[in-house]
C-alpha positions, 0 to 999 in steps of 0.5 A: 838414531839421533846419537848416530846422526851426531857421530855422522855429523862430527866425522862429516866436519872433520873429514871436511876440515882435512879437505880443505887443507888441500885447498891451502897450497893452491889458494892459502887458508884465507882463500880456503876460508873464503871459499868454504863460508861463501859456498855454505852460505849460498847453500843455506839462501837457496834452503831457506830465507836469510834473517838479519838482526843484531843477533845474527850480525855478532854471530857472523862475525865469530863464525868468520874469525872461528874458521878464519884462524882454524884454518890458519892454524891448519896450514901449520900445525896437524888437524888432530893437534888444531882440534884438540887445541880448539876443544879448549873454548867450549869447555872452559867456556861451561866450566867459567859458566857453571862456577863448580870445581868438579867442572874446572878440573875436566878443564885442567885435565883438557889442558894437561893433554894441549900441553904435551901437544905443545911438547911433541907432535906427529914427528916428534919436534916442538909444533908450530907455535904460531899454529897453536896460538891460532888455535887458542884464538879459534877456541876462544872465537868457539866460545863466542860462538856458543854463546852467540848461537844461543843468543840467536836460537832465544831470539827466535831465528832458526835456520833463518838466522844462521843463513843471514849469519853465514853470509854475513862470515862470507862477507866478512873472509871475501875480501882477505881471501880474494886478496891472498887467491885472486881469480884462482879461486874462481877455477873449476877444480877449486870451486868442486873442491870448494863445494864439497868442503862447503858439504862436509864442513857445514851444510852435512853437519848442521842438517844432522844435528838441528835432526838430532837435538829435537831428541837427543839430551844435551849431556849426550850431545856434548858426549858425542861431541867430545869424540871430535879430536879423535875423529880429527886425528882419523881424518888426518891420517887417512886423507894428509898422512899426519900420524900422529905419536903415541904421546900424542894419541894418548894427549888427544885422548886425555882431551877426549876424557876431559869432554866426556866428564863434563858433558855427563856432570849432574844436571842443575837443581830445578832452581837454576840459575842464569849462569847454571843454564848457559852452562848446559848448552848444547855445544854446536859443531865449530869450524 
């Protein structure tokens, strides 16, 4: 059951994603941002009382620069292809973090799939590069915000602490998406839209998975979780029309091995260290 809440809570994530890209000609990706982050924060207030720390500060912050440049990277380059790209953090995160070979080369096969990406995309021309280097900053700003997630889970905060840190990412893309939408983003059509984003891309998501993880084995977890990229491309081609090539199926699948390898490594000895025990985080669902 809980491994059935997790599928349900990465498909909810993506089909989200591919909404909110239909935001982005009527009020930019900073707009859409904006919308997306302000409306699940309030979501989150109204369930339960906002908690503010250093450590729900610092992972505010990676929230509104992991879905600020995600969604940039979306308005150029497809969902599958931002996805796949944005996978690279958490996993080089835990291969840096675990220090073992074995664990590098899931990485290196990851990155051998984000290089054919890089060759050829849906249509079978070069992708935007400015695309793919937003998606490489949205992978870096994941893995910021892996390790500043389970700093606030150690520290105590729950839920609490990723209402306060929700609205602190809310705070911090207002301003940039007011300046790019204007009153536009205060329409009726927009915020429904906006609302139902705001359902699929965190409060759906977060809901399953707190559900899921007081069951399910973090090695599962991550196996689970792998399955993103494919799901992305799922939703990109039902909702946007982006059909992805052979090629690149076939990349976004070498992406997908690469996630289930090191997700399903063998667990540490019983004297971990430090390093050993970051690295069997559990990764948490992103944009």
């Amino acid at each position: 059951m809980a491994v059935f809440l997790v599928l349900g809570s990465v498909i909810s994530l993506q089909f989200g994603a591919a909404f909110a890209s239909q935001l982005f000609g009527q009020i930019g990706a900073p707009g859409a941002t904006a919308l997306r982050l302000g409306i699940a924060a309030l979501m989150l207030a109204v369930v339960v009382r906002p908690k503010f720390r250093q450590e729900t500060l610092v992972l505010g912050m990676t929230m509104a620069g992991m879905n600020g440049t995600f969604y940039l990277a979306l308005d150029r380059i497809p969902l599958g292809v931002a996805v796949t790209i944005e996978f690279l953090g958490p996993l080089g995160l835990a291969a840096i973090l675990s220090r073992r070979a074995r664990d590098f080369v899931w990485v290196g096969l990851a990155l051998a799939g984000v290089v054919v990406l890089g060759v050829r995309e849906y249509t079978g021309a070069s992708l935007d590069m400015i695309g793919v280097v937003l998606a490489l900053l949205a992978a870096v700003f994941w893995a910021c915000y892996v390790l500043a997630g389970r700093k606030l889970a150690t520290a105590g905060l729950g839920t609490g602490g990723l209402a306060g840190a929700s609205l602190i990412a809310a705070a911090l893309t207002l301003p940039y998406g007011l300046s790019t939408a204007g009153t536009t983003l205060f329409e009726p059509k927009i915020l429904l839209l906006g609302t139902l984003v705001a359902l699929l891309a965190s409060a759906i998501p977060y809901t399953l998975e707190i559900r899921a993880l007081k069951t399910l084995q973090a090695s599962t977890f991550g196996v689970v979780l792998a399955l993103e990229p494919a799901a992305a491309a799922l939703a990109g081609a039902l909702l946007l029309g982006q059909h992805l090539s052979v090629i690149s199926l076939c990349a976004i699948a070498l992406v997908i091995i690469a996630g289930v390898g090191a997700a399903l490594r063998k667990a540490p000895a019983p004297r971990e260290t430090p390093a050993q025990r970051d690295a069997d985080l559990v990764l948490p669902v992103p944009q």
